[in-house]
PDB file of N, CA, C and O in Angstrom, chain B, residues numbered from 101:
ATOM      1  N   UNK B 101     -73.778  49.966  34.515  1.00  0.00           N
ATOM      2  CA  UNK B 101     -72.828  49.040  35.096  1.00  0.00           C
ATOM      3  C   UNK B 101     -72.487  47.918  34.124  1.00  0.00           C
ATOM      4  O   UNK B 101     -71.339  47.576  33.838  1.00  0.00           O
ATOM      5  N   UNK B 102     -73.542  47.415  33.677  1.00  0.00           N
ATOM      6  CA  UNK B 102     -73.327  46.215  32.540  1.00  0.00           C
ATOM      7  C   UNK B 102     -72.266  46.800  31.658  1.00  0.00           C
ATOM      8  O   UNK B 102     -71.134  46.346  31.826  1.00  0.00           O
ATOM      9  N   UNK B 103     -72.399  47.561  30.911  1.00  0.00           N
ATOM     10  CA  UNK B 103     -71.689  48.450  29.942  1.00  0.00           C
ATOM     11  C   UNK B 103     -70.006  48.699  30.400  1.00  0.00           C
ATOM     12  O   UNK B 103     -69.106  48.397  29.616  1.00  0.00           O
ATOM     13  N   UNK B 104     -69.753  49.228  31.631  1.00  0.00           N
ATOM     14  CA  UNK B 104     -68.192  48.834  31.773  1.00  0.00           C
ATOM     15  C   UNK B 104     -67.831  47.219  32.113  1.00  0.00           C
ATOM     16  O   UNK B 104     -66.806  46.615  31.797  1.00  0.00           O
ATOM     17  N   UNK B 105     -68.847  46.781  32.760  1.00  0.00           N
ATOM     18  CA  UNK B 105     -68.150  45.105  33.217  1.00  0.00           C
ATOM     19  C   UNK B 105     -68.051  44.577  31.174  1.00  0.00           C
ATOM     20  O   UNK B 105     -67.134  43.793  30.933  1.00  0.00           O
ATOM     21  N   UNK B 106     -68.685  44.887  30.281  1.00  0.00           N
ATOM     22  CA  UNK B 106     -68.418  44.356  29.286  1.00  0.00           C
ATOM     23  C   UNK B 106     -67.573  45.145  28.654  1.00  0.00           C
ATOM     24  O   UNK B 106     -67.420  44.815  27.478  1.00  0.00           O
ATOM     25  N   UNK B 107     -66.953  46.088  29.002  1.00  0.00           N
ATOM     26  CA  UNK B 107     -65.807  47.073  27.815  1.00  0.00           C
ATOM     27  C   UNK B 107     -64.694  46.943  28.816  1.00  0.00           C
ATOM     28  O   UNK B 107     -63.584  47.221  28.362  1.00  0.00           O
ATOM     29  N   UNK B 108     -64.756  46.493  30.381  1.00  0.00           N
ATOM     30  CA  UNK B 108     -63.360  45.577  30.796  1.00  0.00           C
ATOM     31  C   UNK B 108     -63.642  44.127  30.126  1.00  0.00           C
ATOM     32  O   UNK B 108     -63.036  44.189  29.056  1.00  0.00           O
ATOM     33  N   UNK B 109     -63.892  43.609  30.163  1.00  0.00           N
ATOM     34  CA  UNK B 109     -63.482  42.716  29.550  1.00  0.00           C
ATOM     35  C   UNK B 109     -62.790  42.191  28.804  1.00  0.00           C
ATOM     36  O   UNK B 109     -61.807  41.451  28.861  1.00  0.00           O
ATOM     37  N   UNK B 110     -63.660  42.843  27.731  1.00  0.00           N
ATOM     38  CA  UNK B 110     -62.681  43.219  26.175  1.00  0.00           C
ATOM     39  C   UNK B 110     -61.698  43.995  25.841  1.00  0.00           C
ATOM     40  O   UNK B 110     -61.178  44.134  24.734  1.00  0.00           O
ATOM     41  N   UNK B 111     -61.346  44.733  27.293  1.00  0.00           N
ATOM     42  CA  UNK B 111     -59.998  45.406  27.093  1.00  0.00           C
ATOM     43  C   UNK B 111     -58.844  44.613  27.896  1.00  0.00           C
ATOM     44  O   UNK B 111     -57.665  44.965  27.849  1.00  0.00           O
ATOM     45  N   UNK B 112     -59.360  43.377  28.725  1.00  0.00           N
ATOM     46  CA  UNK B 112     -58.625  42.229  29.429  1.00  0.00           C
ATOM     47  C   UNK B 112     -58.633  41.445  28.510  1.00  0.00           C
ATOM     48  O   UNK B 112     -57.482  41.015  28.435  1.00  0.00           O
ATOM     49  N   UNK B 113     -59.577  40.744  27.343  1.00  0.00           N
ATOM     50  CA  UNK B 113     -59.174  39.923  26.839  1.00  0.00           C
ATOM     51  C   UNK B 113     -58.081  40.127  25.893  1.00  0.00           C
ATOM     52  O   UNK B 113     -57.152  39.343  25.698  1.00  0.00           O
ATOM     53  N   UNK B 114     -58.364  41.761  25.066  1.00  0.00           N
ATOM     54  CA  UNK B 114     -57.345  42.263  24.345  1.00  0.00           C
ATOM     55  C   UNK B 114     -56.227  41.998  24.921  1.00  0.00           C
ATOM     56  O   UNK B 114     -55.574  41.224  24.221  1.00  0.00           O
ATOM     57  N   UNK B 115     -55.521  42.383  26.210  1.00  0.00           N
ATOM     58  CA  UNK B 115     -54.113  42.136  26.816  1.00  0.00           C
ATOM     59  C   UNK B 115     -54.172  40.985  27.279  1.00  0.00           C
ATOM     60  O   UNK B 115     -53.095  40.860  27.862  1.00  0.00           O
ATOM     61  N   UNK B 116     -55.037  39.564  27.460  1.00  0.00           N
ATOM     62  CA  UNK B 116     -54.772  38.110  27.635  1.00  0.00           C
ATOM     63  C   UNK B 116     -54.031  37.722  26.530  1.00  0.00           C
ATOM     64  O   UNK B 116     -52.971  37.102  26.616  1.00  0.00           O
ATOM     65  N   UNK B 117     -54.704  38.165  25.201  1.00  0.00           N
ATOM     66  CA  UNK B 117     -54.646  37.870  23.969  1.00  0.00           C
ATOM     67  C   UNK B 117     -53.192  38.889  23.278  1.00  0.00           C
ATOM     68  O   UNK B 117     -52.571  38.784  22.220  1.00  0.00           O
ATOM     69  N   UNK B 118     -53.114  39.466  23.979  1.00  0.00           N
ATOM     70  CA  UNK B 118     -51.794  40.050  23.493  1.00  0.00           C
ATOM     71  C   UNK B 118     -49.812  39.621  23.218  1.00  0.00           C
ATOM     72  O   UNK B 118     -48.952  40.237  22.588  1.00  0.00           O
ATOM     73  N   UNK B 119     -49.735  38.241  24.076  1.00  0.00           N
ATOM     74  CA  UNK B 119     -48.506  37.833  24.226  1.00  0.00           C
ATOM     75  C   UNK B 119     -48.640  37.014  22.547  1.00  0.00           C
ATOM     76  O   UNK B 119     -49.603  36.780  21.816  1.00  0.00           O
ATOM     77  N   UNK B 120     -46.998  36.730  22.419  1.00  0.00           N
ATOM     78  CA  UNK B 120     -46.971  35.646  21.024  1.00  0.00           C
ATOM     79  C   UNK B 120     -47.632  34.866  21.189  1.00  0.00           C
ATOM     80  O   UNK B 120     -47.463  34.463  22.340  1.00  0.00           O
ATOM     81  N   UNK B 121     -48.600  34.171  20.549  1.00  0.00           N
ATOM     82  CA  UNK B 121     -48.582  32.579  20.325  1.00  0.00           C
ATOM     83  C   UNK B 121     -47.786  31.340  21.380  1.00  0.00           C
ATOM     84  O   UNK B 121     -48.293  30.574  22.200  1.00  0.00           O
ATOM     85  N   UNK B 122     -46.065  31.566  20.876  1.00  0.00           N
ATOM     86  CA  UNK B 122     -45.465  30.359  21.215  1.00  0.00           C
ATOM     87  C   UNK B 122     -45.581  30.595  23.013  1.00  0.00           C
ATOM     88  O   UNK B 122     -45.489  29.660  23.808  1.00  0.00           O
ATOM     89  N   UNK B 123     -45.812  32.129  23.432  1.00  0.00           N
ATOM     90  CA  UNK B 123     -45.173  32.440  24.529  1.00  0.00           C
ATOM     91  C   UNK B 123     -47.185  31.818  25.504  1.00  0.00           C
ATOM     92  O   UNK B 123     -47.166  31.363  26.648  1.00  0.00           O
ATOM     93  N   UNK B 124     -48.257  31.942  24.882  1.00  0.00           N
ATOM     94  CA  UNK B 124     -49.164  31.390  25.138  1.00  0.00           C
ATOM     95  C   UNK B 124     -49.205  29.989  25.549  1.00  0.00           C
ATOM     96  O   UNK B 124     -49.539  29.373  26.561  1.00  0.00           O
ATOM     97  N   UNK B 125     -48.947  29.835  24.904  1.00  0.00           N
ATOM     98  CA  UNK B 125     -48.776  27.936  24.472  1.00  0.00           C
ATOM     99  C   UNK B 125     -47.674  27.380  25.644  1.00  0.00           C
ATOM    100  O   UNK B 125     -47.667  26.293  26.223  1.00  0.00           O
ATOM    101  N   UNK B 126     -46.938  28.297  25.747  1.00  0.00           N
ATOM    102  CA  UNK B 126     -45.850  27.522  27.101  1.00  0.00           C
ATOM    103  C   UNK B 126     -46.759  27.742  28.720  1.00  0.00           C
ATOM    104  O   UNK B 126     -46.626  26.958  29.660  1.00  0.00           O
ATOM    105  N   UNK B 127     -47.594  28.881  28.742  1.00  0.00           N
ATOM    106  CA  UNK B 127     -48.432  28.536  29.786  1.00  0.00           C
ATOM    107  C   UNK B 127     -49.872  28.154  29.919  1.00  0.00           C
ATOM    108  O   UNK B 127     -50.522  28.441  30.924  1.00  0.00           O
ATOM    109  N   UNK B 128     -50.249  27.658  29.137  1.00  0.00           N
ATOM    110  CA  UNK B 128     -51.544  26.979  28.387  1.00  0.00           C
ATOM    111  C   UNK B 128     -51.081  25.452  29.440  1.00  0.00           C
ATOM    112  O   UNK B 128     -49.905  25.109  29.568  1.00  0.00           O
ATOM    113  N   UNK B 129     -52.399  24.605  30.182  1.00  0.00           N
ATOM    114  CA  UNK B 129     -53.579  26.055  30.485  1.00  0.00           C
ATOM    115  C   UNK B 129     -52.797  26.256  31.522  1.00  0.00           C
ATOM    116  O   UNK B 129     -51.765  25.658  31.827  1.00  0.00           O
ATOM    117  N   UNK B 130     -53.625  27.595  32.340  1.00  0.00           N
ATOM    118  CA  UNK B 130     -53.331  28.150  33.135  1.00  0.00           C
ATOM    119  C   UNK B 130     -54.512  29.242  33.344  1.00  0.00           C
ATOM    120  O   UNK B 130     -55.276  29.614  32.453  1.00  0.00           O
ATOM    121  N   UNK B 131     -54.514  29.698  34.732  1.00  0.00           N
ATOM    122  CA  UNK B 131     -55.747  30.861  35.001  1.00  0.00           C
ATOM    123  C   UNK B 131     -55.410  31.836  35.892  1.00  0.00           C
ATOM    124  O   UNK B 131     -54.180  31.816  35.917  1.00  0.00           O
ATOM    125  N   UNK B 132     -55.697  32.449  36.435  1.00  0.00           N
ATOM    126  CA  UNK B 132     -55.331  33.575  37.552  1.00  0.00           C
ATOM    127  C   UNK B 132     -56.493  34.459  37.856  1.00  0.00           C
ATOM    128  O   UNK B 132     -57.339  34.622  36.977  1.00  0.00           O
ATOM    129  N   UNK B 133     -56.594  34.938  38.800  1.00  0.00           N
ATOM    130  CA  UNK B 133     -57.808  36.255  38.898  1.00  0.00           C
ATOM    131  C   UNK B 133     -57.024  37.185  40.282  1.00  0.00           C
ATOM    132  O   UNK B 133     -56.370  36.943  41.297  1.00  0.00           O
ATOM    133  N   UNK B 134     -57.557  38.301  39.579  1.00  0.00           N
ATOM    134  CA  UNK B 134     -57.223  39.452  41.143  1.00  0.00           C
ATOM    135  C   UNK B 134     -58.119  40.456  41.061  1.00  0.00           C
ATOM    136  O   UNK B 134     -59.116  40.354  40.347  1.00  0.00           O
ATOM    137  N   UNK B 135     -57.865  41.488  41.756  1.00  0.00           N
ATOM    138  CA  UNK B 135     -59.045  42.461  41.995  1.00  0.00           C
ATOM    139  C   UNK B 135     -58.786  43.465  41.184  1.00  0.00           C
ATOM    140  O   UNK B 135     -57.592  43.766  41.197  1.00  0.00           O
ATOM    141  N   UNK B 136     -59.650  44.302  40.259  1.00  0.00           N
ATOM    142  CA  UNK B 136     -59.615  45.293  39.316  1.00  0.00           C
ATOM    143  C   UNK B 136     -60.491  46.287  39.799  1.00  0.00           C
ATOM    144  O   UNK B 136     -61.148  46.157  40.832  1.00  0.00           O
ATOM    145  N   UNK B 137     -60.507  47.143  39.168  1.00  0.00           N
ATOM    146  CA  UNK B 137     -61.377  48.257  39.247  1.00  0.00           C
ATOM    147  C   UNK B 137     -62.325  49.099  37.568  1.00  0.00           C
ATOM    148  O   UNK B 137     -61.773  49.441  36.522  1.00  0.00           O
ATOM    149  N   UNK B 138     -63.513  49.173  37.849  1.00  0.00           N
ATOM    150  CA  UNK B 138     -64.194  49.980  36.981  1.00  0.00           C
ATOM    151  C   UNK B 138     -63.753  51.104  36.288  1.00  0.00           C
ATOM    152  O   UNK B 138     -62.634  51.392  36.713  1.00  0.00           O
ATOM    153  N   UNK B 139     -64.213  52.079  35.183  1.00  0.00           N
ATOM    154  CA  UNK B 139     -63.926  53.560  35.834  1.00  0.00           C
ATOM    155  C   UNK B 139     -64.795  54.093  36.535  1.00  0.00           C
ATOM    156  O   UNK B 139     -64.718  55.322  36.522  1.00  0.00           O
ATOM    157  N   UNK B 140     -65.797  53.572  37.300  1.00  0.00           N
ATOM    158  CA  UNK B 140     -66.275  54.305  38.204  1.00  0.00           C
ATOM    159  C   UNK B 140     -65.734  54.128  39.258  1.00  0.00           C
ATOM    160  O   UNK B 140     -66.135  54.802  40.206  1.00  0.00           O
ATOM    161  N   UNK B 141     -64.631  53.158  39.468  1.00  0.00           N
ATOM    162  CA  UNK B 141     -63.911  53.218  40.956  1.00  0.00           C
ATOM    163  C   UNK B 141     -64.679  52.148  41.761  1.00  0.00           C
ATOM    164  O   UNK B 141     -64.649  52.049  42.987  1.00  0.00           O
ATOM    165  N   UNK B 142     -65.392  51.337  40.885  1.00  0.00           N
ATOM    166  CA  UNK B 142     -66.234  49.939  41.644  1.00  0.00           C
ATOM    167  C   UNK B 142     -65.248  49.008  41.445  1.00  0.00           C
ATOM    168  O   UNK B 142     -64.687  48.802  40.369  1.00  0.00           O
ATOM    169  N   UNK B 143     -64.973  48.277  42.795  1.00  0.00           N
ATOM    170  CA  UNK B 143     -64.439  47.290  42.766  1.00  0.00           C
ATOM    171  C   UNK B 143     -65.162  45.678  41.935  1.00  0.00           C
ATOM    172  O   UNK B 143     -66.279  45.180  42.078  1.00  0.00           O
ATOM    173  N   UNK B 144     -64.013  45.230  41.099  1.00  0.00           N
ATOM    174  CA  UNK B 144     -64.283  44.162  40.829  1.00  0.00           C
ATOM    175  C   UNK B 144     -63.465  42.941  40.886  1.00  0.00           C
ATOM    176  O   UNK B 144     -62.308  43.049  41.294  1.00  0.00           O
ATOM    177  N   UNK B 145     -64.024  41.525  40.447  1.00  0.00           N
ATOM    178  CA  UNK B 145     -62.992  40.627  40.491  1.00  0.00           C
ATOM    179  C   UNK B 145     -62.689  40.068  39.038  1.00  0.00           C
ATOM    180  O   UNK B 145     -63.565  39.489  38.395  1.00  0.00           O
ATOM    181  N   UNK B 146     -61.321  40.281  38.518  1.00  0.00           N
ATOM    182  CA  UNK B 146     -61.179  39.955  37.167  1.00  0.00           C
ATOM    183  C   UNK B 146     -60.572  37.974  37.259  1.00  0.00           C
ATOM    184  O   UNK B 146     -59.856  37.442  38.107  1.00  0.00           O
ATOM    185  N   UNK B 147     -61.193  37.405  36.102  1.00  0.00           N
ATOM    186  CA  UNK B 147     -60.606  35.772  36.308  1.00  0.00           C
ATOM    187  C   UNK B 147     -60.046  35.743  34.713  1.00  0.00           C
ATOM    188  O   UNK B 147     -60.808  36.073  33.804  1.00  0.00           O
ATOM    189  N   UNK B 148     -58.825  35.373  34.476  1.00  0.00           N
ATOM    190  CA  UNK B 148     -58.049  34.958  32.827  1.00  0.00           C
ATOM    191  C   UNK B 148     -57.790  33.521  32.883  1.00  0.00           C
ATOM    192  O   UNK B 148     -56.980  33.032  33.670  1.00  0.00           O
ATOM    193  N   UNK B 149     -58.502  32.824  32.018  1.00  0.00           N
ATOM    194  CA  UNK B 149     -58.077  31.323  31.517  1.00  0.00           C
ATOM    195  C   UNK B 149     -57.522  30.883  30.374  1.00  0.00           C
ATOM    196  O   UNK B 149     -58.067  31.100  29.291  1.00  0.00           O
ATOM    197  N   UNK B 150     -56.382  30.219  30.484  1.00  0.00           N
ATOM    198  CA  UNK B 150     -55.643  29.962  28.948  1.00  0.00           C
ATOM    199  C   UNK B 150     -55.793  28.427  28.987  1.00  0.00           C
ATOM    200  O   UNK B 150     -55.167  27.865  29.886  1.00  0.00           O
ATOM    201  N   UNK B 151     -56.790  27.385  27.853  1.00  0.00           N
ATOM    202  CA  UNK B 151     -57.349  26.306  28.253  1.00  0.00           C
ATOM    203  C   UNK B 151     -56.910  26.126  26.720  1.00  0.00           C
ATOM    204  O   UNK B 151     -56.587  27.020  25.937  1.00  0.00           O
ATOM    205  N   UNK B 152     -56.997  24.413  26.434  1.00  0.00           N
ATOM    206  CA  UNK B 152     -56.371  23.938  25.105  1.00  0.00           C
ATOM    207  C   UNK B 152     -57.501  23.782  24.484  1.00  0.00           C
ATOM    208  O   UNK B 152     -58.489  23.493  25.159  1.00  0.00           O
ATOM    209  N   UNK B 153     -57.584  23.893  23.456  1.00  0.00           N
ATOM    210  CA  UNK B 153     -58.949  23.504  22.748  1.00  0.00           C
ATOM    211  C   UNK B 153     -58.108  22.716  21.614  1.00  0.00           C
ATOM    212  O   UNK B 153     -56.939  22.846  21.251  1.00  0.00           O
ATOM    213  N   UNK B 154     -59.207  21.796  21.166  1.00  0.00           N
ATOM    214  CA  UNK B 154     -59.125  20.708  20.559  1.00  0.00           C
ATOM    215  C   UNK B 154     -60.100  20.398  19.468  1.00  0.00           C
ATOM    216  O   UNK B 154     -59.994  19.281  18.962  1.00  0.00           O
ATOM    217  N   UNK B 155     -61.037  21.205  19.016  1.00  0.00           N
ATOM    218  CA  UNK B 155     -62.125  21.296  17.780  1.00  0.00           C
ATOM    219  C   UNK B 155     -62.437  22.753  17.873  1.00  0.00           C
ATOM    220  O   UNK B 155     -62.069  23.554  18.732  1.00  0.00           O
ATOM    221  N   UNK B 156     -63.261  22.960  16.715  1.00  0.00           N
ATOM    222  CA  UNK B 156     -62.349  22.349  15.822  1.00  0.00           C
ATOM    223  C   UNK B 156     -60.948  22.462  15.140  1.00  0.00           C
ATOM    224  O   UNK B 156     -60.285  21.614  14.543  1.00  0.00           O
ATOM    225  N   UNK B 157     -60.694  23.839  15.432  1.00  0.00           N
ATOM    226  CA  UNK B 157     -59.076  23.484  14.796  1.00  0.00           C
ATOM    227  C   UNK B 157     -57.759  23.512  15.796  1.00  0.00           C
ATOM    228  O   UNK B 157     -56.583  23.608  15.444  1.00  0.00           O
ATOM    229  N   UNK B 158     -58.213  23.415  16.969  1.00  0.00           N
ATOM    230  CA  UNK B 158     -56.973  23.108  18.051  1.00  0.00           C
ATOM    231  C   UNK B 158     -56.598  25.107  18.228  1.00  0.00           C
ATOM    232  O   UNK B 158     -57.137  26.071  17.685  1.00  0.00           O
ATOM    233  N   UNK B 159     -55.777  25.037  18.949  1.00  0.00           N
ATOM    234  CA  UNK B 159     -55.204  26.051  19.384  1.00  0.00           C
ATOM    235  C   UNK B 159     -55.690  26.193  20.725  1.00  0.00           C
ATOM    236  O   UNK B 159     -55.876  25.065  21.181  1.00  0.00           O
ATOM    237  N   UNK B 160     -56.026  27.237  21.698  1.00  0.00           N
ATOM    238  CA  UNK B 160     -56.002  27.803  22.728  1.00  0.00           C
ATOM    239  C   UNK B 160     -57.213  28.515  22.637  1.00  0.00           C
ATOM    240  O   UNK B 160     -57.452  29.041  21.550  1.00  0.00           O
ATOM    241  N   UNK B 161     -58.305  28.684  23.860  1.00  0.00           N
ATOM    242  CA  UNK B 161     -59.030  29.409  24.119  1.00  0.00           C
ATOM    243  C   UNK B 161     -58.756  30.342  25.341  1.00  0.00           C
ATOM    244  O   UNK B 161     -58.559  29.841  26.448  1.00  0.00           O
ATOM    245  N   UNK B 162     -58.743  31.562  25.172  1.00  0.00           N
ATOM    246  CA  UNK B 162     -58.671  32.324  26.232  1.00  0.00           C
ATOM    247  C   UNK B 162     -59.878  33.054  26.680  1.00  0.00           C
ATOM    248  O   UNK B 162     -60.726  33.435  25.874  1.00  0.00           O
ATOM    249  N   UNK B 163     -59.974  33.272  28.080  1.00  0.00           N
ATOM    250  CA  UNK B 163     -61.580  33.572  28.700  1.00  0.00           C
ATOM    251  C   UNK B 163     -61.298  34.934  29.566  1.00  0.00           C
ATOM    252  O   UNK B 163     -60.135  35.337  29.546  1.00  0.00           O
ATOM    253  N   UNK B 164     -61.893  35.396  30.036  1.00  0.00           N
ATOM    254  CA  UNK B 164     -62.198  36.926  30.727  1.00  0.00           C
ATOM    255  C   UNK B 164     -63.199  37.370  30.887  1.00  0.00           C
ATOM    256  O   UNK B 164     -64.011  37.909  30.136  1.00  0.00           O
ATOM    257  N   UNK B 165     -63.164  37.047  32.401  1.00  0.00           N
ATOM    258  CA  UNK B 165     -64.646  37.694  33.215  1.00  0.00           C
ATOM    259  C   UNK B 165     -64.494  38.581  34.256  1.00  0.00           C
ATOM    260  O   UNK B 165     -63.694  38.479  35.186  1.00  0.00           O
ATOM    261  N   UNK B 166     -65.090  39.232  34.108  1.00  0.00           N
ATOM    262  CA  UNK B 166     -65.315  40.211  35.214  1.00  0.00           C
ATOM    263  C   UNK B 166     -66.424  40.088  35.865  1.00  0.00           C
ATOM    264  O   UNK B 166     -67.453  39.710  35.304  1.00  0.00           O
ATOM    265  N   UNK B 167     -66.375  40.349  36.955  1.00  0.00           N
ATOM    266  CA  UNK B 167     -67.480  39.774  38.111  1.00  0.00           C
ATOM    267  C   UNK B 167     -67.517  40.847  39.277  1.00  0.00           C
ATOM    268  O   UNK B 167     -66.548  40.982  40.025  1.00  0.00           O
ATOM    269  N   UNK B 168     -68.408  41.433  39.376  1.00  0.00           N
ATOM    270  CA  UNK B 168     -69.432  42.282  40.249  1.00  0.00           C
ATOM    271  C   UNK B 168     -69.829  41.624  41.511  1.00  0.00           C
ATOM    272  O   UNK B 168     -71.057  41.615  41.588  1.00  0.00           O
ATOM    273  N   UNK B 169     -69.013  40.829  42.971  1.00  0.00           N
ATOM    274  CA  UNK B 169     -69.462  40.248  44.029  1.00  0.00           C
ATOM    275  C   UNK B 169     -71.132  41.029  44.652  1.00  0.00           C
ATOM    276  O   UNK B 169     -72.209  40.509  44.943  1.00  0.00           O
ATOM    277  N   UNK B 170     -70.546  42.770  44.655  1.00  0.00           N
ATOM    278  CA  UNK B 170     -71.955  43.624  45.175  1.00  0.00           C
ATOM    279  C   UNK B 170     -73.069  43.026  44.528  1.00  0.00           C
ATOM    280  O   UNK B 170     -73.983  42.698  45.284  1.00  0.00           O
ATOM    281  N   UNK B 171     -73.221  42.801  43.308  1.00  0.00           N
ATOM    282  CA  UNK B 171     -74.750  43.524  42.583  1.00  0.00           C
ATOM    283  C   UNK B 171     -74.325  42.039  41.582  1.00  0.00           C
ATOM    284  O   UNK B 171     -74.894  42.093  40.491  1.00  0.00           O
ATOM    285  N   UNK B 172     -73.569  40.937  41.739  1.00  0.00           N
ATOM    286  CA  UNK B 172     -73.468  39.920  41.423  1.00  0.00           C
ATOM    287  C   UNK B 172     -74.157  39.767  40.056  1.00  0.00           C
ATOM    288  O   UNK B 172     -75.136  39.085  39.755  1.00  0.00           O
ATOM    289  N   UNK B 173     -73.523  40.439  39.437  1.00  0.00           N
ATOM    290  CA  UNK B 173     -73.539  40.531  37.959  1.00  0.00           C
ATOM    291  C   UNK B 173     -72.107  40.396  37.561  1.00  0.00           C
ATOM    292  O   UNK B 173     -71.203  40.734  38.326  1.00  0.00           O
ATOM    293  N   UNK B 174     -71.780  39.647  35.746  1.00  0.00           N
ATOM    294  CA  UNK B 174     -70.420  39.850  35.188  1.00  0.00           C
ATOM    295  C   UNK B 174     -70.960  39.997  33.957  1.00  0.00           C
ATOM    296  O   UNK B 174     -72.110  40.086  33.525  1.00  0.00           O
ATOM    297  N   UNK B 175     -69.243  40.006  33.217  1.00  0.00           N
ATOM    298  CA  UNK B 175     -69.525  39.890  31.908  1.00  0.00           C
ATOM    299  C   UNK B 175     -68.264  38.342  31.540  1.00  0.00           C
ATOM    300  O   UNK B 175     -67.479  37.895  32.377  1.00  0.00           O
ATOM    301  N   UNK B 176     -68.378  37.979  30.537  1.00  0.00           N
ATOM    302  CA  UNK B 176     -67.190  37.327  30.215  1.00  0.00           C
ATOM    303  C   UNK B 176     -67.349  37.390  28.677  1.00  0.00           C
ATOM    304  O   UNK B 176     -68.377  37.626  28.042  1.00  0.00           O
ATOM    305  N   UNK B 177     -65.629  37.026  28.048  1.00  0.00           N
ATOM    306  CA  UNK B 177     -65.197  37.319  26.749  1.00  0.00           C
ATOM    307  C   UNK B 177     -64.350  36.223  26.797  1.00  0.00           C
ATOM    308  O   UNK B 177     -63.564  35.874  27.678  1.00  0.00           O
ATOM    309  N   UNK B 178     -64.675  35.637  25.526  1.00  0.00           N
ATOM    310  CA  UNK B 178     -63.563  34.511  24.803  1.00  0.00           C
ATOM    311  C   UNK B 178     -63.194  34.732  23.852  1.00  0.00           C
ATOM    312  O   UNK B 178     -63.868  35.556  23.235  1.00  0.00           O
ATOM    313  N   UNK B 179     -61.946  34.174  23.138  1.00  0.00           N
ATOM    314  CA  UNK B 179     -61.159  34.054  21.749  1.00  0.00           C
ATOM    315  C   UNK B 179     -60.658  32.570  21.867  1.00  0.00           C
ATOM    316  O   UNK B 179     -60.412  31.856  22.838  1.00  0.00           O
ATOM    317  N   UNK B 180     -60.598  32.375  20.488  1.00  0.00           N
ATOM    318  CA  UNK B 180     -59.860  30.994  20.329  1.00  0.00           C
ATOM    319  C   UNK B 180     -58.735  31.936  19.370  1.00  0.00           C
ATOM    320  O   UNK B 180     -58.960  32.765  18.488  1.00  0.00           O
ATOM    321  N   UNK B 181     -57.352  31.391  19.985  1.00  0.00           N
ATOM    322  CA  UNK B 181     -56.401  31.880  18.959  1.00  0.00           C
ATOM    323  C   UNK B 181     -55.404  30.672  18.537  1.00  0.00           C
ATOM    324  O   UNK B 181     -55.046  30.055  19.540  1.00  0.00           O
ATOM    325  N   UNK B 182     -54.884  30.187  17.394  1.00  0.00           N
ATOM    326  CA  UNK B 182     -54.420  29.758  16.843  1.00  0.00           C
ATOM    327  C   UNK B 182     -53.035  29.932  16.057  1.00  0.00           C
ATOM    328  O   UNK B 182     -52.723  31.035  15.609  1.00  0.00           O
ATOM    329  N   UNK B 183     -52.558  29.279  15.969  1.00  0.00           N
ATOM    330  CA  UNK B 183     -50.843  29.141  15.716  1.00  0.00           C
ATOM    331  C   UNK B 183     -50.752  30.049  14.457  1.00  0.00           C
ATOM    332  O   UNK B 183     -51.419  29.766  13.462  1.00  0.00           O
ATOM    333  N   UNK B 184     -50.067  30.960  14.480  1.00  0.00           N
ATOM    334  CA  UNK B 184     -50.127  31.182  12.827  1.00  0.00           C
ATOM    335  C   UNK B 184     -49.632  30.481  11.999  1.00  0.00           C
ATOM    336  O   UNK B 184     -48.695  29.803  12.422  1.00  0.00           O
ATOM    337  N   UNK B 185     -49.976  30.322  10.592  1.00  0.00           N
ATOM    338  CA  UNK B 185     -49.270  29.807   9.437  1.00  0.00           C
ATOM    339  C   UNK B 185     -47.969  30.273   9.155  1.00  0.00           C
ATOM    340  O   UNK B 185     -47.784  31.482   9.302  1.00  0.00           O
ATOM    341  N   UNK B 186     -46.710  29.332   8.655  1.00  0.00           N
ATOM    342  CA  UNK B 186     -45.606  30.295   8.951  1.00  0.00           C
ATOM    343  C   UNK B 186     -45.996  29.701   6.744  1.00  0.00           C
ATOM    344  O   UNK B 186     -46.460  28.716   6.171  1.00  0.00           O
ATOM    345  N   UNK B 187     -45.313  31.329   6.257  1.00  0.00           N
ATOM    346  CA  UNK B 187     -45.835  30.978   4.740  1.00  0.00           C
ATOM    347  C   UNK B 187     -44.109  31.054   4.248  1.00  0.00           C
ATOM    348  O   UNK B 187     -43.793  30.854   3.075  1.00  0.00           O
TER     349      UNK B 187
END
């Protein structure tokens, strides 16, 4: 069970983390959660947070947890992503 609540995760944070930058930053912060599913067909509750961070180098932290109400276990995953350099 541990093992999918942590490989959703990281396949939610991958698609948190997937919009542009600028398109981040216009709903920064912001959070949401709804109900997902395992592949075993276990219900879960997924939560996404887009929060400002400010050290050290500013940009956006994004969060993703998945949470197990039954057997009240999760996992959660963060990134800090940052503006790119325009060169």
């Amino acid at each position: 069970m541990s093992d999918e609540l942590e490989t959703m995760a990281a396949e939610e944070l991958d698609a948190a983390c997937a919009m542009p930058f600028a398109d981040i930053r216009k709903i920064t912060p912001w959070g949401d959660s709804f109900t997902g599913f395992l592949p075993s067909g276990r219900e879960v509750e997924v939560a996404r947070r887009y929060l400002w961070a400010h050290e050290p180098e500013g940009g956006v932290i994004v969060e993703v947890e998945v949470h197990d109400p039954e057997t009240r276990t999760g996992h959660e995953a963060r990134a800090l992503l940052t503006e790119p350099r325009s060169e």
